[in-house]
N, C-alpha and C positions, 0 to 999 in steps of 0.2 A: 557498402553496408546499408543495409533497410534502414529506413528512418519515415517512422509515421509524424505528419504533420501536428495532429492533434493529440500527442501523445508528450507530456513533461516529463523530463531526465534526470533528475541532477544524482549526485552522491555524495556522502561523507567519508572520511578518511577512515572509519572504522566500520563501514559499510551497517550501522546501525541509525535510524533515525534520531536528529539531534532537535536543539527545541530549534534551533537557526534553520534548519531545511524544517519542519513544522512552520515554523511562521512566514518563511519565505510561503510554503506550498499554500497556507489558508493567504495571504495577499495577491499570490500571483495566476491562482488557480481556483479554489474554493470559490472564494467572496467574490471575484468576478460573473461568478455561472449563477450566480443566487441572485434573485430579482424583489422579492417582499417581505420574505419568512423565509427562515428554515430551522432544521434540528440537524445537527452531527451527534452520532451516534458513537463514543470512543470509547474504547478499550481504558485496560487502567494503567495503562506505562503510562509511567510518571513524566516523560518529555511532553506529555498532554496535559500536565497539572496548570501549569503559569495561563490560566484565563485572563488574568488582565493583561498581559501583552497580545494576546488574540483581540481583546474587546477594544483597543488600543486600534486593530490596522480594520475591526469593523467598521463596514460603511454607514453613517449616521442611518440613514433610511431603510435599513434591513433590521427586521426583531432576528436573534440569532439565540438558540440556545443549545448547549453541550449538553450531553445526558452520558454519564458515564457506565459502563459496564462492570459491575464490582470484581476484583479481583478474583481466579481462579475457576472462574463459570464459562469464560470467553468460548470455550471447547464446545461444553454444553448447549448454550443459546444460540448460538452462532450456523445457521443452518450449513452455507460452505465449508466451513470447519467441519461439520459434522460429516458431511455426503463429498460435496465435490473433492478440494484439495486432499481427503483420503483417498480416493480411487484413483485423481491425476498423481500422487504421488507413488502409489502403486505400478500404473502406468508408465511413469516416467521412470522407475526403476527397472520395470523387466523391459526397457529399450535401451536400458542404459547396460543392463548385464547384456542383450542381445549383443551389441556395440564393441563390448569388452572385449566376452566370451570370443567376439569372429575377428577381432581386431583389424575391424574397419575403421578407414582413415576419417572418421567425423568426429571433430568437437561438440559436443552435447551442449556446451554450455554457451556457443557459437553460434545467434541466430542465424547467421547466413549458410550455415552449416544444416539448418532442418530442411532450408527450402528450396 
């Protein structure tokens, strides 16, 4: 199986993010890579509400601030939302009917399977 070195995994049981994989991901990933400042930029699911358990596992020496994205606009402002992940998920549908349609032996959903 592929496995990129500098690439973090984890999951939840309901394969949604919980605030437990959020605050592992800002301690064990985020706040590491951050060196003076920065700004996170977040969407408005609510698993991103509890800033004081975030401000909690921030490193005294970094200024850090959240700016949230107001509900229902995420689409809108959001340029990937807008351009890419519409055309890759276009593309990854007419490979995936290609796939079907000729019922070739690959799992789509199976990295080791694209490559």
């Amino acid at each position: 199986m592929f496995k990129a070195e500098d690439l973090y995994v984890t999951a939840s049981t309901s394969g949604k993010m919980t605030k437990k994989l959020y605050l592992q991901w800002c301690a064990e990933v985020f706040f590491p890579h951050m060196v003076d400042r920065c700004i996170l930029l977040a969407d408005s699911w609510t698993t991103l509400n509890d800033r004081d358990s975030v401000m909690e596992l921030k490193p005294d020496n970094l200024e850090y601030e959240m700016l949230r994205i107001p509900p229902k606009v995420t689409g809108d402002i959001q340029p990937l939302d807008v351009m890419l992940f519409r055309m890759y998920k276009g593309f990854f549908k007419k490979i995936s009917n290609f796939v079907i349609l000729r019922n070739l032996p690959i799992q789509m959903h199976h990295r080791d399977d694209l490559f």
